[in-house]
N, C-alpha and C positions, 0 to 999 in steps of 0.2 A: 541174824542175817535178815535183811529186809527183802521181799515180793515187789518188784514191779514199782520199785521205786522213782516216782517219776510221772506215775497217771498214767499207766496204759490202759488204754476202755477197750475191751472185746465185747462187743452185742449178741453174740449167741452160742457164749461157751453153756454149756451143757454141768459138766463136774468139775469142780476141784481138788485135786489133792494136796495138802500141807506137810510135811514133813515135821519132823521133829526139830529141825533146826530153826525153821521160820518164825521168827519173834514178833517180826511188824508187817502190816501191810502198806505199801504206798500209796499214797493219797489218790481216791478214785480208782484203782486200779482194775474193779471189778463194777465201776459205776453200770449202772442200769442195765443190769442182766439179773435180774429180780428173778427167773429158772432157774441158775444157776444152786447146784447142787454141792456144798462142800461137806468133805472129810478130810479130818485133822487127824493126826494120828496123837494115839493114845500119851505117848511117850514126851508130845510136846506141853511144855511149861508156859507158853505164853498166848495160845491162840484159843478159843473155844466158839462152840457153834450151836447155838440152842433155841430153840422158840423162832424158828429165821432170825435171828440176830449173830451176824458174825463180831466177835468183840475179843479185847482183850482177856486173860483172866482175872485180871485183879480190878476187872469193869472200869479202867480207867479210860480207853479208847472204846468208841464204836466204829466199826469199822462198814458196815453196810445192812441192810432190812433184805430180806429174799421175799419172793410171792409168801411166804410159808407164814411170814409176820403179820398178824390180824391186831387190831385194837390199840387199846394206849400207851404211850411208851413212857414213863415215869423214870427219869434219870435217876441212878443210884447215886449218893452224896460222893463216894469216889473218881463216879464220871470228873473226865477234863477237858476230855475233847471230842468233836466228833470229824471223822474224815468227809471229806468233797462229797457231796451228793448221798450221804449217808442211807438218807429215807427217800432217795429219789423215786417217784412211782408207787413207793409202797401202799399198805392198806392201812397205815398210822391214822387211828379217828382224833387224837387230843395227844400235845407232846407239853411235859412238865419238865424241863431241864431244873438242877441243880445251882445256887448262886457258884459252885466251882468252875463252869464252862462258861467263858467270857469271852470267846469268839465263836459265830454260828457261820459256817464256811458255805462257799459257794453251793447255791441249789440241795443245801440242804435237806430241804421238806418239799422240793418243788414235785408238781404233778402229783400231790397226794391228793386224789378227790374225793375221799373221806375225811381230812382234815377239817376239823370244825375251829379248835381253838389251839394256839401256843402261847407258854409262861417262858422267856429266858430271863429271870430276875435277875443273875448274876451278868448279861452279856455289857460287853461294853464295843464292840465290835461286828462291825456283820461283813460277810462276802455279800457277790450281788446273787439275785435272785434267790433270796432266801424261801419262799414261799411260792414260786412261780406256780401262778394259774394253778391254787391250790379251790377247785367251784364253791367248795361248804363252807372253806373260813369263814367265820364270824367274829371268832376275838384274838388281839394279839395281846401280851402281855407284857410291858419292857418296861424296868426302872427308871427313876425320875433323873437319877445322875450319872446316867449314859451320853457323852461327848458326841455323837451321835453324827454331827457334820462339823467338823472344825471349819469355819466360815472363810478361812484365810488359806484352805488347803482344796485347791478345785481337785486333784484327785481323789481325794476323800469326798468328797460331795457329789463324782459321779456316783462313786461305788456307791455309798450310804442312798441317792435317789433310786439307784436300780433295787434294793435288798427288799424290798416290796412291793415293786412294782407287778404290776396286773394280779393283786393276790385272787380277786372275787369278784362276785357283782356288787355292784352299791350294798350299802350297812354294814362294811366293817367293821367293829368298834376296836378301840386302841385306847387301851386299860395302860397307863402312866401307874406303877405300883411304886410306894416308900411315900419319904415326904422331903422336900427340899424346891429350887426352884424349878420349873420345868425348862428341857434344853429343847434347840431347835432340832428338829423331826422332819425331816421333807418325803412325804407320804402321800397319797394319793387324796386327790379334794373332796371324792367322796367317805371318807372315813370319817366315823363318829369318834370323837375323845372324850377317856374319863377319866380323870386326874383321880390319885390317890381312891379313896371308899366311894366317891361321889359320882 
């Protein structure tokens, strides 16, 4: 049975309770209520709730960061996905996704102002405001063979211009990781680029 299928955002629930039945959560459903307090019960096979990280069991979904989340989040090779605003606010300092997660969904990492650096090596997709007015960023990490703005599709080249939009102040750097040609990237004119080791 799916939760709140659909993105419902409540701003100041307090606790949750999960049942045994509850498999998945919907997308955003519990976005930026970083308080929020959950208990899953014992009996459920699909939910767990640890370290502030609400997730799947078999760590293949993330499902949301609570206050309770401090430090770096280093995706499990099982990760595949992570739900709308995942780490929105949180206190995430460095995110290492997994080449398995190849779409980084709306407002992901935004408002994290401990965030210094993100690796998505595998992504080949982004929602927008990926990093929204994240202050510390420094470095982003994203593959060389990321299609990144398909030139012939303006929807796609709004989304793709906003997914980094106002990430820092000046010196971002933007770490191009693999080897192949480089794709177009429409990023903000203050960012530093470093292809491949260089």
């Amino acid at each position: 049975e799916d939760l709140f299928e659909g993105g419902e955002v409540f701003s100041s629930l307090k606790k949750v309770v999960l049942g045994k039945d509850v498999e998945k959560i919907g997308d955003a459903a519990f976005m930026a209520n970083l308080n929020v307090e959950f208990e899953i019960s014992e009996d459920n096979p699909y939910l767990t709730y640890e370290n502030g990280l609400l997730k799947s069991k078999d760590n293949k979904v993330v499902y949301m960061a609570t206050s309770e989340f401090e430090g770096a989040f280093i995706g499990s090779e099982e990760l595949e996905c992570l739900s709308m605003g995942a780490f929105i606010g949180s206190k995430v300092t460095k995110v290492v996704l997994p080449e398995s997660v190849k779409y980084i969904p709306h407002y992901a990492f935004a408002l994290c102002n401990n965030l210094t650096s993100v690796s998505f090596p595998g992504a080949t997709s982004f929602g927008m405001l990926v990093v929204y007015y994240c202050s510390k960023l420094d470095t982003v990490e994203l593959p060389v063979n990321i299609p990144l703005i398909p030139v012939e599709d303006e929807e796609n080249i709004e989304i793709a211009m906003y997914a980094f939009a106002s990430t820092a102040s000046e010196g971002v750097t933007l770490k191009i990781i693999g080897s192949g040609a480089a794709p177009y990237y429409s990023f903000a004119d203050y960012m530093n680029v470093v292809m491949g080791d260089g």
